[in-house]
N, C-alpha and C positions, 0 to 999 in steps of 0.2 A: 520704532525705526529698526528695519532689520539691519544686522550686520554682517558685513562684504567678509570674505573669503577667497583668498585666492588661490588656485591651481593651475597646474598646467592641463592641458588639454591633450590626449594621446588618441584620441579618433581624430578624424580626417576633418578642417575646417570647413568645407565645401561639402553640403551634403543636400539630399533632396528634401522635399519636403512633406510632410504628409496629410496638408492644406491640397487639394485638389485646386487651385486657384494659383496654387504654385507649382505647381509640379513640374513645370516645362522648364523650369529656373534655379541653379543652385542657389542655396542659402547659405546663411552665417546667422549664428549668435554667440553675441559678445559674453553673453551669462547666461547662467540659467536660473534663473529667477527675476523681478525687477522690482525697484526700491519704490515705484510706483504704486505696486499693490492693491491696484482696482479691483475693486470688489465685485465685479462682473465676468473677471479676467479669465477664457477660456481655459489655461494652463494650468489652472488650479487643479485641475482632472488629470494631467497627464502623471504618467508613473515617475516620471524623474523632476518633479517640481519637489523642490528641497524646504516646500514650507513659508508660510509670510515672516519668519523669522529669519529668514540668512537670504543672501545673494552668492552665486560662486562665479567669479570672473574669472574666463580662461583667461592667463596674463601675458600666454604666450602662441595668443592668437595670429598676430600680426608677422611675426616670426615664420610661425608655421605655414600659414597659408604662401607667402615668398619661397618654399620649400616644395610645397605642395604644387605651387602654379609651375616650377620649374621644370616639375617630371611631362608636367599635361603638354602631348603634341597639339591636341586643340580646345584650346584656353575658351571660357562662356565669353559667351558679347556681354552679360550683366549678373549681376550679384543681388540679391533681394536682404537686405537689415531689416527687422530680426523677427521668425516666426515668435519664440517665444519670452520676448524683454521686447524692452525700447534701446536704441542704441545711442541714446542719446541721456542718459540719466545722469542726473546732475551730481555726479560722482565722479572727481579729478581721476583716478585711476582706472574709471570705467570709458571717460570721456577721450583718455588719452590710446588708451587701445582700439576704440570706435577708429581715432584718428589716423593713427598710425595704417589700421588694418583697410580705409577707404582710400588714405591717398595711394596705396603700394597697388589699389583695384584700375585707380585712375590714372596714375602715371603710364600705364603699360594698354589702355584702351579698352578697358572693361569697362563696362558701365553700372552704375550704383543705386540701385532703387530699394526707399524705405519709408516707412510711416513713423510717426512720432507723436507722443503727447506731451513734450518735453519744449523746452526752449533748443534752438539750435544755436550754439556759441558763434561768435563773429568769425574765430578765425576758420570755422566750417563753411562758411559763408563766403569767404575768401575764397578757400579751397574749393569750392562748389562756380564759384563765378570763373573759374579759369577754367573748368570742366564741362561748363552748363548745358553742351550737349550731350553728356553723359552722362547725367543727375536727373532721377526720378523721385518726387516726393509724395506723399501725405500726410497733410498735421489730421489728425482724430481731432477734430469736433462735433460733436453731440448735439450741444445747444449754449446758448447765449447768456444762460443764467448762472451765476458763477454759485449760488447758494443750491443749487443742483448739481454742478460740479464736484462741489466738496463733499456729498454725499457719497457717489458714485466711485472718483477717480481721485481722492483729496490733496495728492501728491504729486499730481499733474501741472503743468504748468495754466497760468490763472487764463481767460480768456481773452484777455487783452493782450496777454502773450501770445498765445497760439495764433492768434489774427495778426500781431506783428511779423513773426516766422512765416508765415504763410506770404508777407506781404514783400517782404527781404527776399524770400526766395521768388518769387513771379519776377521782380526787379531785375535781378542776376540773369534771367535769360533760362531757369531750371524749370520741366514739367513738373508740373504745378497742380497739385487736387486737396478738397478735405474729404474728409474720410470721417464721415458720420455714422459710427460703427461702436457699441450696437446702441440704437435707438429703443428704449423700450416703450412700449405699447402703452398707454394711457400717461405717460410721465411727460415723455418729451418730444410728441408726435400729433401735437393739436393744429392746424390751421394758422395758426398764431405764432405760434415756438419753431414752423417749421417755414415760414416766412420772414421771418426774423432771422432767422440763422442765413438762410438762403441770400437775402439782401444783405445780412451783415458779409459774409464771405464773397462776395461779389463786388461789394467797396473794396476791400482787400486786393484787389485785381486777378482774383480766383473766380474761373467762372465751369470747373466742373465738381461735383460732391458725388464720391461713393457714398452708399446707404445700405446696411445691414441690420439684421432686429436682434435683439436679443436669442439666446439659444439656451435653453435653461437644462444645463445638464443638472445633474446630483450634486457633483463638486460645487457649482456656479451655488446653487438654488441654501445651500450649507452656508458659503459664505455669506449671502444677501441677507439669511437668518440672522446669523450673527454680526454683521458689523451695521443693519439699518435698525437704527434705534426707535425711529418711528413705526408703529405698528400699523397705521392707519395706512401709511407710504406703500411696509411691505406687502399687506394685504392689497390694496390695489394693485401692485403690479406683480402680486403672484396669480392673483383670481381669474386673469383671462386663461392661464395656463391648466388649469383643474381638469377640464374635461382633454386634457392631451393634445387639445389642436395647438 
């Protein structure tokens, strides 16, 4: 289990992003790092990922951004949680700046959009149902096998969880999607695993799924090495990548 650190934060809370799929939206991250530690996790490449070993939680996130928004003559319509964490990690001290830093978004008419592999706590839930035209979600599900979960993401919330969250949030009146991101290639993208997910998340009262594949950088393809203990597993789903398509 990594161990939380905390700082303050001295750059600007509001920042772009360098996700082309975000770009048009400022950001927030709660940390920099997340106690998650999927082993797929594109962050693991960037220059300032502080290692599977530690989390750094700006503490004085929430604060600052109240400071921040004060100077702006023209404040965002919405906020995007978190290019590179979850903002929902089951971490009292991570959860309660998540909190803190969404309702001071919502109170004032920004609006909140974010993904999550995480449980979301009731009293988010709460706070989301009095906002729900201003709350954008996605829970990250992949697939429906939780012994494939634990391979991948093992920190993650279980999948009877995330189809809960997914189900608490569609209820509240909040846009609503899963986010099956990344799907790798021969693992969890058969006919079968991908109608399965499809019909289970549509019980749930979810009836749209983003979809992304895996992207095997260096960083990515080091960690997959080291923490898949099956070798028959990793070999499968390194082999479609060999010749670089």
């Amino acid at each position: 289990m990594a161990r939380l650190i905390e700082k303050n934060r001295k750059s600007n809370v509001l920042t772009p992003s360098q996700l082309r799929c975000l770009s048009k939206i400022p950001t927030i991250n709660i940390t920099t790092g997340c106690f998650h530690n999927c082993i797929y996790c594109y962050t693991k490449g960037y220059s300032q990922y502080p290692g599977d070993d530690k989390v750094i939680l700006f503490s004085n996130t929430a604060d600052k951004l109240s400071e921040e928004l004060a100077r702006k003559r023209k404040k965002p319509q919405a906020v995007y949680f978190c290019p590179s964490c979850d903002p929902f990690q089951p971490i009292p001290q991570i959860l309660d700046q998540t909190y803190k830093t969404v309702e001071i978004l919502l109170k004032i008419g920004i609006g909140v959009q974010f993904v999550t592999k995480a449980i979301v706590p009731d009293n988010f839930i709460t706070l989301f149902a009095e906002y729900s035209n201003l709350v954008c979600a996605q829970v990250g599900l992949t697939c429906v096998d939780d012994n494939i979960r634990k391979i991948f993401e093992p920190r993650t919330a279980r999948v009877c969880e995330k189809l809960s969250t997914l189900q608490k949030l569609a209820e509240i009146g909040v846009t609503t999607g899963a986010r099956a991101d990344p799907l790798i290639f021969g693992v969890m993208d058969s006919d079968e695993s991908m109608s399965d997910l499809f019909s289970t998340i549509s019980e749930a009262g979810v009836k749209e799924t983003a979809i992304g594949y895996l992207f095997l950088r260096p960083a990515i393809r080091k960690s997959l090495e080291r923490n898949i203990k099956d070798k028959q597993l990793l070999y499968k789903l390194l082999e479609p990548y060999s010749d670089g398509t």
